[in-house]
C-alpha positions in Angstrom: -80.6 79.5 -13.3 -77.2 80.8 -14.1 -76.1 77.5 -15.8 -79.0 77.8 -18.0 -78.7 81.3 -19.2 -74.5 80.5 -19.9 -75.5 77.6 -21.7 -78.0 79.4 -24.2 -75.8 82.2 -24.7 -73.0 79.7 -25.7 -75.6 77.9 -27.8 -76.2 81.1 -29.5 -71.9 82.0 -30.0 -70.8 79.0 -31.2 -73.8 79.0 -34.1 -72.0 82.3 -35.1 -68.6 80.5 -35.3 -69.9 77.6 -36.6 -68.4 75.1 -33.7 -71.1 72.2 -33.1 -69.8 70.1 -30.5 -71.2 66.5 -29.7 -74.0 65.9 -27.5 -71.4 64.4 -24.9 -69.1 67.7 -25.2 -72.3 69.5 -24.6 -73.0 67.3 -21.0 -69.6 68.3 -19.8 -69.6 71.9 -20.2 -73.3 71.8 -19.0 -71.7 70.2 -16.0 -69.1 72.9 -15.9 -71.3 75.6 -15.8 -73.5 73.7 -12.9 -70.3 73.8 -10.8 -69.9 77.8 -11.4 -73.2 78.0 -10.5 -72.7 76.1 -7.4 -70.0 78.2 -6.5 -72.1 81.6 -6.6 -75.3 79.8 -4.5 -73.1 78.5 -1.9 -73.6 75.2 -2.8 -70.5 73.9 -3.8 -68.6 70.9 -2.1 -65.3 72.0 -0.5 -63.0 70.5 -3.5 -61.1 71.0 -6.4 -63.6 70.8 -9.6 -61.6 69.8 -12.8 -63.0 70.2 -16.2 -60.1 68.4 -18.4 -62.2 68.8 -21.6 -59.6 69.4 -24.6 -58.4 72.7 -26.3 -60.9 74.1 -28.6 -64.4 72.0 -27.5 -65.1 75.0 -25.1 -64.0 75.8 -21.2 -63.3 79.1 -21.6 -65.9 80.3 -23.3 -68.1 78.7 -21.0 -66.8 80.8 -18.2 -67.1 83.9 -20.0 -70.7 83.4 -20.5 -70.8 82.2 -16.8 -69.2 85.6 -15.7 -71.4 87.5 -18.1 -74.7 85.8 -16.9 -73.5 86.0 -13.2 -73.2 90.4 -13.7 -76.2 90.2 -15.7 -78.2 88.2 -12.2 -79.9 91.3 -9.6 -79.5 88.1 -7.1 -76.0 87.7 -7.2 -74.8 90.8 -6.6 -73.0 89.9 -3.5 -70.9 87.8 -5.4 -67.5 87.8 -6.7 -65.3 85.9 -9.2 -61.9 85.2 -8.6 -59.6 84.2 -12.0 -56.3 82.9 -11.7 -54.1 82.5 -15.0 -50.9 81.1 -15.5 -48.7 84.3 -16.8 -48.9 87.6 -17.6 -49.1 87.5 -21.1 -52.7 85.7 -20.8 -53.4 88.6 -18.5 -54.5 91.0 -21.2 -56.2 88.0 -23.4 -57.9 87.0 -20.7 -59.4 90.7 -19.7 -60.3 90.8 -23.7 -61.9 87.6 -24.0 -64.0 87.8 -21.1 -65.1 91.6 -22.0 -65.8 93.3 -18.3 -66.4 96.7 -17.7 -63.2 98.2 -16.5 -65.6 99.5 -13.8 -66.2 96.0 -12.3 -63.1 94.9 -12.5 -59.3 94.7 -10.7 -56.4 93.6 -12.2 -53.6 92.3 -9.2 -50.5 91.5 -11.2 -46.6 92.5 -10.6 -46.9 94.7 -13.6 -48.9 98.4 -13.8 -49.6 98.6 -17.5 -52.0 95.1 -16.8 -53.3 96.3 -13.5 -54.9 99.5 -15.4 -56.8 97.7 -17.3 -59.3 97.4 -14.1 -60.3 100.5 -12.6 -62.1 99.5 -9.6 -60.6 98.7 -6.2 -59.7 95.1 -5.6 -62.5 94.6 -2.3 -65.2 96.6 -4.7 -64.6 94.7 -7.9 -67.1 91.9 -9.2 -64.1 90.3 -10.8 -60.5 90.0 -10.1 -58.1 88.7 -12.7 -54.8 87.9 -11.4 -51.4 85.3 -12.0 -51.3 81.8 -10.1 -48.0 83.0 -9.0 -49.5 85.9 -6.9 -52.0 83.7 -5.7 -49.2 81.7 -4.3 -46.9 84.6 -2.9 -49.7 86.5 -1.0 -51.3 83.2 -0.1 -48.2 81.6 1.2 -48.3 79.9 4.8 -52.0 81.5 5.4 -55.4 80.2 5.0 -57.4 81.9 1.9 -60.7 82.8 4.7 -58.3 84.8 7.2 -56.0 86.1 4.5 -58.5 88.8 3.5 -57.1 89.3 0.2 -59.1 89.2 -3.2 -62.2 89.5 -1.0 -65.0 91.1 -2.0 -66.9 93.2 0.0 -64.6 91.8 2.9 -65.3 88.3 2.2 -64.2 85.6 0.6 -64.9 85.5 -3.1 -67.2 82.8 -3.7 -66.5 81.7 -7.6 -63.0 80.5 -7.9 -61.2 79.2 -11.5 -57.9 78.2 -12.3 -57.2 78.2 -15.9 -54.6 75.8 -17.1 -52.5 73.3 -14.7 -52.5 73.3 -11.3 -50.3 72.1 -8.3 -51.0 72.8 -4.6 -47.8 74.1 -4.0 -43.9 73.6 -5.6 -41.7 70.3 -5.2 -38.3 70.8 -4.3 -35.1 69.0 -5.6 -31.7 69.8 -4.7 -28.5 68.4 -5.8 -24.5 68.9 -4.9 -24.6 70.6 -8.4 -27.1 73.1 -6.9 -25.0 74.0 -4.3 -22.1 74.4 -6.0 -24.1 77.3 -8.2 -25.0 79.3 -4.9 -22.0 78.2 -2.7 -20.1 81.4 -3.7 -22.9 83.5 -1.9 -22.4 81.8 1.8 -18.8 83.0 1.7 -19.8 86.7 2.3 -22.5 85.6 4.6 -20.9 83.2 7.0 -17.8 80.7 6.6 -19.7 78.2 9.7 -22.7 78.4 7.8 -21.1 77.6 4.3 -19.3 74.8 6.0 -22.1 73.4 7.9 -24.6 73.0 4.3 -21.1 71.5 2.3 -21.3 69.2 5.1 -25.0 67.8 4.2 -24.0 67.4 1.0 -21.2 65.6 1.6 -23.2 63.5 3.6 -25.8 63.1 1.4 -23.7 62.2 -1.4 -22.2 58.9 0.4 -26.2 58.1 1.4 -28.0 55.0 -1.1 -30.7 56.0 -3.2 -34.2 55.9 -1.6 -32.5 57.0 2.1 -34.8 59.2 4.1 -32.0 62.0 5.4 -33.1 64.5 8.3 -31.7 67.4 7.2 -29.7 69.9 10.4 -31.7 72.6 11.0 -29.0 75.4 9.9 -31.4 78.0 9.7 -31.5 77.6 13.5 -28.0 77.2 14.4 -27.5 80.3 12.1 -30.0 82.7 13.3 -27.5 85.5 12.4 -28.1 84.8 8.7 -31.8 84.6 7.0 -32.9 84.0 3.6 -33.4 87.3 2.9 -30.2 88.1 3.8 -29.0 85.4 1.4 -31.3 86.7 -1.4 -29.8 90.1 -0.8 -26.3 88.6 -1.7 -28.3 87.8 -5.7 -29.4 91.2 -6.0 -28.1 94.1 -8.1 -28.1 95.6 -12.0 -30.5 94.9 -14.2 -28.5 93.4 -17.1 -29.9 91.2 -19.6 -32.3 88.5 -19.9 -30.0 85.8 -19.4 -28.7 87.2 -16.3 -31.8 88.1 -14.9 -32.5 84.6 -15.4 -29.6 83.0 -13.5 -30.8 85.4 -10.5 -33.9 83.6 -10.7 -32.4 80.5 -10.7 -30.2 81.4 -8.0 -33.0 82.8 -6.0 -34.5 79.5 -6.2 -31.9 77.4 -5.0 -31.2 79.4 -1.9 -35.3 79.4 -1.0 -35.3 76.2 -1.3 -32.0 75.0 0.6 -34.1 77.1 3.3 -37.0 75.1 3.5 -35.3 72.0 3.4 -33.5 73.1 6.9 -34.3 70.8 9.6 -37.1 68.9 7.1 -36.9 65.1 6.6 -36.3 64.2 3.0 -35.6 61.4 0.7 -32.6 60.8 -1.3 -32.7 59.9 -4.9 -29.6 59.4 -7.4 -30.2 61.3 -10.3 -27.6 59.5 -12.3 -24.4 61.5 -13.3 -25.9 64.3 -11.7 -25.1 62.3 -8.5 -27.9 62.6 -5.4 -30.2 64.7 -4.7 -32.2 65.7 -1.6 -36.3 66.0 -2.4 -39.3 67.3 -0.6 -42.4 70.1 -1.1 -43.5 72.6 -0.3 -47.4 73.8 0.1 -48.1 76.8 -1.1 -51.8 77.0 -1.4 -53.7 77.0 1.6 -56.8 73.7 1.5 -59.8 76.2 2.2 -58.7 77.6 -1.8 -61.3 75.2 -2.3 -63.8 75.3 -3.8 -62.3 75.6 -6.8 -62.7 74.8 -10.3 -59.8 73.8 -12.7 -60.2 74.3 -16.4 -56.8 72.3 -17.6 -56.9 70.1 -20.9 -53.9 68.0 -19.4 -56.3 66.8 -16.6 -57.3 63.5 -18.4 -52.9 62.7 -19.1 -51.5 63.9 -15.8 -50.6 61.5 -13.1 -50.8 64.4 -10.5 -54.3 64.7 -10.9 -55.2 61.1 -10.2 -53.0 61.6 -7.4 -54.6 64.8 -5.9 -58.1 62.4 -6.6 -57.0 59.3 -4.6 -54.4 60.4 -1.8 -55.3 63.5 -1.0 -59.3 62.7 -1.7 -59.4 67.1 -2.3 -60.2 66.7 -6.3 -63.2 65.7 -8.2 -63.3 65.1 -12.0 -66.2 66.9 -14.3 -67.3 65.0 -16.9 -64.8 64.5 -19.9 -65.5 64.1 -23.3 -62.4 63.8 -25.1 -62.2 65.5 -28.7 -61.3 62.9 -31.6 -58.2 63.7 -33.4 -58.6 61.4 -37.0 -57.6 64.6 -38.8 -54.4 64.5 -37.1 -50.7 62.8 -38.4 -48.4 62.9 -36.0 -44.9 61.8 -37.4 -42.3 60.2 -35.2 -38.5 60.8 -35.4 -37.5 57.9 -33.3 -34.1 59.6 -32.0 -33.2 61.5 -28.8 -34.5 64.8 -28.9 -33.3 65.9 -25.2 -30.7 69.0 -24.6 -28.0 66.0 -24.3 -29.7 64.7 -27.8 -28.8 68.5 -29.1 -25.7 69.1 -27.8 -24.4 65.9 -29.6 -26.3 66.0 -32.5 -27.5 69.4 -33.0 -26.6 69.8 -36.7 -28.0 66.5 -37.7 -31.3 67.2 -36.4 -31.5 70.9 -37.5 -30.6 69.5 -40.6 -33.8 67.0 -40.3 -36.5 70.0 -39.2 -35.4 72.4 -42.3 -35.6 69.3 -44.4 -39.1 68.9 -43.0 -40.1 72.5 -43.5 -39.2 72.8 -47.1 -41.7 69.8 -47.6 -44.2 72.5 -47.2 -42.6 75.7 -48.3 -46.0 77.7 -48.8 -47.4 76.6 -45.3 -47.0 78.1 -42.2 -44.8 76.3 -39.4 -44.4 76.4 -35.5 -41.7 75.0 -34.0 -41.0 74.5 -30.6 -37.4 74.4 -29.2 -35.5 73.8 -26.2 -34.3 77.3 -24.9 -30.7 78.4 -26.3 -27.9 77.8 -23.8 -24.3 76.6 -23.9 -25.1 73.2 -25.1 -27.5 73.3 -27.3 -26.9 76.7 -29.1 -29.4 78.6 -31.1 -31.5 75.9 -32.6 -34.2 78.8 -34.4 -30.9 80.6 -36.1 -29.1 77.4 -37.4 -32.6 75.8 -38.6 -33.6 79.2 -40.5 -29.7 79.4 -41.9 -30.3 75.8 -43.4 -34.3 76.6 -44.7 -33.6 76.1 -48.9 -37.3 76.7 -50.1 -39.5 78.2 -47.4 -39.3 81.9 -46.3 -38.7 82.7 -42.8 -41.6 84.1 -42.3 -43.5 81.3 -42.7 -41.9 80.1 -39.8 -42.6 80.7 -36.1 -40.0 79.7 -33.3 -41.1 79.6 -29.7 -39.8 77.9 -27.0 -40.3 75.5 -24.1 -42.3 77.2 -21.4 -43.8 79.2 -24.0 -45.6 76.4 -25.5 -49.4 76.5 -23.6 -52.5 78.3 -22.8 -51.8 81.0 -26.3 -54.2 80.8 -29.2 -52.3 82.9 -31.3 -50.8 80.2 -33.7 -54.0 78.6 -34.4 -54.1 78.6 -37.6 -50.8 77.4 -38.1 -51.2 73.8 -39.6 -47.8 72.4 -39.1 -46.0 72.3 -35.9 -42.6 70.4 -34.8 -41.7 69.6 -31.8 -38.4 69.6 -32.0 -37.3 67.7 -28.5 -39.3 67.4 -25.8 -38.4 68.4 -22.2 -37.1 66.1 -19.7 -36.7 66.4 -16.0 -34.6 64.3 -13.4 -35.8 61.6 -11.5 -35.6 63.7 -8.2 -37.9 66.0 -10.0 -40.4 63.6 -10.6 -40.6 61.8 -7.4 -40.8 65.2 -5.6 -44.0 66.0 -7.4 -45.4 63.0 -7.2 -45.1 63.2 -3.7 -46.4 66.8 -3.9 -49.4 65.6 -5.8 -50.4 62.7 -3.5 -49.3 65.1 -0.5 -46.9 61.9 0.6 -43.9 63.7 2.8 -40.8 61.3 2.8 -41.8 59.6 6.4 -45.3 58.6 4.8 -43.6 56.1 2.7 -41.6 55.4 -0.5 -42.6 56.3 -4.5 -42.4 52.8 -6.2 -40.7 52.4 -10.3 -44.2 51.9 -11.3 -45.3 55.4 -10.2 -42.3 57.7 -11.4 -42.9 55.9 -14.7 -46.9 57.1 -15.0 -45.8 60.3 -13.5 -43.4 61.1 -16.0 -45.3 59.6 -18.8 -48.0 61.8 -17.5 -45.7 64.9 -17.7 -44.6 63.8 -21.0 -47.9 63.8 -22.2 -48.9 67.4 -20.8 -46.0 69.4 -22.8 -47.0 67.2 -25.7 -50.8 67.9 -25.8 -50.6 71.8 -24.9 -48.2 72.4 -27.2 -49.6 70.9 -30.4 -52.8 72.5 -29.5 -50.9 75.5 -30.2 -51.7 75.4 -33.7 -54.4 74.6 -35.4 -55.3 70.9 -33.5 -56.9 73.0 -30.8 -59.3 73.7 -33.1 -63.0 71.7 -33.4 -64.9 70.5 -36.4 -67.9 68.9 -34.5 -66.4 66.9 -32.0 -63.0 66.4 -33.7 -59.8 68.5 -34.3 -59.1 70.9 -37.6 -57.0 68.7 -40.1 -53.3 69.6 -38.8 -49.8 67.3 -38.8 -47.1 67.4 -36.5 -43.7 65.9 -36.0 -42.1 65.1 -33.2 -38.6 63.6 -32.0 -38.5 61.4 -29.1 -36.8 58.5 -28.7 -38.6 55.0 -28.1 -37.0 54.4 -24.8 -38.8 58.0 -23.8 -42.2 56.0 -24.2 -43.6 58.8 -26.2 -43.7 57.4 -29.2 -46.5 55.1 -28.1 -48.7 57.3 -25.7 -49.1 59.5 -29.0 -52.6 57.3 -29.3 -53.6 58.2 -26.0 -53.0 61.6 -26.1 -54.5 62.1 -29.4 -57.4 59.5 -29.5 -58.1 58.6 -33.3 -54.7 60.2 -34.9 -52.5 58.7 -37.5 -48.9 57.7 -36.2 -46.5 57.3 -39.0 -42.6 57.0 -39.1 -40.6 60.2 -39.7 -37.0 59.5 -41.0 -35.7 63.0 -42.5 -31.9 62.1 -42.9 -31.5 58.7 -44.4 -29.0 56.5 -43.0 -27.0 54.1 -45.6 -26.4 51.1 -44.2 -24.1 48.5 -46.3 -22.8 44.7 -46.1 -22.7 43.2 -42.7 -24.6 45.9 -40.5 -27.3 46.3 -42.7 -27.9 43.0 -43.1 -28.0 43.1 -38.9 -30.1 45.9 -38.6 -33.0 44.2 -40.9 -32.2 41.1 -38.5 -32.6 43.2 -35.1 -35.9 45.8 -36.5 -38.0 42.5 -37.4 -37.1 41.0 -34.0 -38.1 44.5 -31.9 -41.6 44.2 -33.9 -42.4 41.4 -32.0 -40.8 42.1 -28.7 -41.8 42.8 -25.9 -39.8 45.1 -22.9 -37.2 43.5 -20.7 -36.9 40.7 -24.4 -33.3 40.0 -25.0 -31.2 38.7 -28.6 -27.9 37.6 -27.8 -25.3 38.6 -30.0 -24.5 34.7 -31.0 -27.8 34.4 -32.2 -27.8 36.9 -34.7 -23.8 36.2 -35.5 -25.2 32.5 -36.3 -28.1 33.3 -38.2 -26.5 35.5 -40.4 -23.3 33.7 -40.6 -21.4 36.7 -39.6 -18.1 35.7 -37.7 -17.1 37.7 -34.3 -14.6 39.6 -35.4 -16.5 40.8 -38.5 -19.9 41.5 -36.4 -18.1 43.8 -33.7 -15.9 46.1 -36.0 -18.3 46.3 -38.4 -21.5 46.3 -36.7 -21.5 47.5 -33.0 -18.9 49.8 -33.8 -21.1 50.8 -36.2 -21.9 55.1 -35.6 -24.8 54.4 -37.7 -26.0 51.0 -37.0 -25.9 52.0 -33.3 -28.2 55.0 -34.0 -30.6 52.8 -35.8 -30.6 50.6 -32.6 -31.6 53.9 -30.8 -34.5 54.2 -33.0 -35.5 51.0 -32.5 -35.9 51.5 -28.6 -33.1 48.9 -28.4 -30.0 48.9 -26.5 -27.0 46.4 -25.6 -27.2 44.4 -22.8 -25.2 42.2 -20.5 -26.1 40.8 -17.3 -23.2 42.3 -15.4 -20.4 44.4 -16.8 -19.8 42.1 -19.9 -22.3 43.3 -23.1 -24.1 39.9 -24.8 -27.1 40.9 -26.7 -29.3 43.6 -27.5 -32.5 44.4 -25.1 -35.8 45.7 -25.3 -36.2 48.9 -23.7 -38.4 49.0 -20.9 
């Protein structure tokens, strides 16, 4: 059995590295290998198998020893392995780890160097490595049995793995702010066309939130002008990264304004980014399946559950979720957003060097929101304040960056300095991507944007403290490690920290003291004891506390709600003033 032999060869490598995971992390990577095997025999069920087993316990060494027992088998020589990874850079890692003759193996990527480190055609290779973004480009719009790519020996290749998160294709959300960033490139293509997509967006913007909107088929009343012709209009010089990047980002507005034409979609307000049109699009054909999914996130992510229950394509492995008691994760209860950076920027640099020169003889990872306009250079102005630790003790990397890389695992302290948010269009359109729910099908309630996000939340989170040296086992638990984090109450991070980590110690992270005196700190005791006890949606009128603290109305508004600091402490608190209409009359418990 091919399970068997993996699992005694793992049995044998982890004694060398010491790693002794429990008897219930040993059942789920058994299982693991069984669905491998069941892959190779032909056996397998026509679904999406994900193992959600945490960093460190052992996935992907259980499919190396698969692949390495499956080259090693005289009656499996007709199969092949197909390995899709998330980006280049785990490409090479990937190739190294999993130690195949360059003589048995292809390399399909959109770079040379990686490709040449297979040697064998693609069709005659045992194993192709390749990205999950190729997978989607070749793939797109065409079923994975007539395709006839990464076959082997002209067939379909029978063991299929997807390391890290998956999504059966990309959601799409446009808003007016979109357009205005590719409107520019209609005016060389066609005025009637660039008049006719202002014109939906127009429209959309007058449209209530939660409208279903059929979008004019342009693309058909325009057949003059195509999306590659649009495309072309981005193209040009190289330049530098940044520019390169706006391309990109321009690339994808315009391939998406193209799907959308003649689609039905809903309509979401995204706040002051006004509405926003949403749909998705499928980019990986059903018959991918079978498939198995190695991704840690699995047992956090709402769009797994979703995949599971609406579209009924996705099966769970068994779990066995890693205890983190060695772990402190302290909280900065304080925006920690791009919008939280671009207003306080200093102040929280100011905070994480603080931090850092806690510990100036231990190594540090942070990870940042990506420099821009608004929130500047957060790694130069952090390193520029540093008064006891040398730089390189410190490691910078940024969002997008932050999973599926063990090369900081031996870092003990990491700080998450911000975490990523997305708009509310964004979240609704992968939900309905998830669940495979097109707008007609019916609406996404409050309840599920707020577990989808929470799940998204909790995805950056765990991959990117098991960056450092979390992802690491002791047993069944992680190496002794501590993070910090920033993320506001009203974020709902702070308290999903317990479910993402099972077993780790949450403890209050204030770096930069705030000095409240007479009136508002007297209110802000008065308000924290009252948010103990709680609960969301709870309100304290202002009269109350003016009346228990015998603080007259004049007195309690210029000295405490117009209070920078007593406002900020309200922030940490999760609380936030409330009235029931446009007049403000207590403070409120954030849902």
């Amino acid at each position: 059995m091919l399970a068997r032999r993996a699992l005694l060869k793992l049995h044998a490598y982890f004694a060398t590295r010491n790693h002794t995971p429990s008897e219930a992390q040993w059942e789920a990577l058994a299982e693991l290998a069984g669905a491998l095997e069941d892959m190779a025999n032909g056996t397998a069920k026509p679904v999406f198998s994900l193992s959600s087993l945490d960093p460190g316990v052992g996935k992907s060494q259980t499919l190396i020893h698969f692949v390495d027992a499956l080259l090693a088998s005289r009656s499996h020589e007709h199969v092949g392995v197909l390995i899709c990874v998330s980006r280049l850079s785990e490409v090479e890692r990937m190739v190294e780890d999993i130690g195949i003759p360059p003589m048995m193996l292809s390399v399909r990527t959109s770079d040379e160097r990686l490709n040449a480190l297979g040697h064998t055609a693609t069709d005659a290779a045992r194993v192709v490595i390749t990205t999950q973004q190729m997978v989607e480009r070749r793939l797109a719009d065409r079923s994975f049995a007539e395709a006839g790519l990464f076959t082997f020996k002209g067939e379909p290749r029978a063991v299929r793995v997807w390391d890290e998160a998956f999504l059966p294709g990309q959601p799409i959300t446009l808003a007016a702010d979109d357009l205005a960033f590719v409107l520019r490139r209609f005016s060389v293509l066609s005025a009637e066309l660039r008049a006719d997509i202002l014109g939906i967006f127009n429209d959309v913007e007058k449209l209530p939130s939660g409208s279903i909107y059929q979008v004019p088929d342009f693309a058909d009343r325009h057949p003059s002008v195509s999306l590659n012709d649009a495309l072309a209009t981005t193209e040009g010089g190289t330049g530098a990264e940044e520019a390169r990047k706006f391309r990109a980002d321009e690339q994808a507005v315009l391939s998406g304004l193209w799907y959308l034409s003649g689609k039905t979609v809903t309509i979401r307000r995204d706040g002051r980014f006004g509405n926003a049109v949403l749909d998705f699009r499928e980019t990986l054909p059903a018959d991918l399946a079978p498939m198995v999914i190695l991704d840690a996130s699995g047992r956090v992510r709402a769009t797994y559950r979703a995949m599971e229950e609406e579209r009924g394509n996705l099966v769970r492995l068994r779990s066995a979720p890693k205890r983190y008691e060695p772990l402190t994760v302290n909280i900065w209860q304080t925006g920690g957003g791009k919008s939280a950076f671009a207003q306080n920027g200093p102040k929280l640099a100011a905070g994480i060097a603080k931090t850092i020169d806690s510990k100036p003889s231990e190594r540090w990872l942070v990870v940042t929101h990506r420099n821009d306009g608004r929130v500047g250079n957060i790694e130069k102005t952090v390193k520029g304040l540093l008064a006891a630790t040398p730089g390189e003790n410190v490691t910078f990397i940024q969002w997008g960056s932050h999973s599926a890389t063990n090369e900081y695992a031996d870092v003990p302290n990491i700080i998450l300095a911000g975490t990523l948010f997305y708009r509310g269009s964004y979240y609704e359109a992968l939900k309905r991507l998830a669940a495979g729910r097109r707008s007609a099908a019916g609406i996404v309630d409050d309840q599920e944007m707020k577990e989808t996000e929470a799940g998204e939340h909790a995805h950056l989170i765990l991959q990117a403290l098991c960056r450092g040296s979390v992802r690491k086992s002791d047993g069944d638990q992680c190496h002794p490690a501590e993070a910090w984090i920033i993320a506001s109450v009203r974020s709902g991070i702070p308290a999903a920290i317990p479910t993402i980590f099972p077993g780790c110690k949450v403890k209050r992270w204030r770096p930069i003291p705030r000095t409240l005196t007479g009136s508002a700190a007297l209110a802000s005791g008065y308000v924290e004891a009252w948010a103990r006890k709680a609960k969301p949606g709870d309100v304290l009128p202002f009269r109350t506390v003016q009346r228990d603290l015998g603080i007259d109305k004049d007195t309690f508004k210029d000295t405490v709600r117009r209070s920078v600091a007593f406002s900020e402490e309200l922030a940490e608190l999760g609380v936030e003033e409330w009235g029931p209409k446009s007049r403000l009359t207590g403070y409120r418990m954030a849902a």
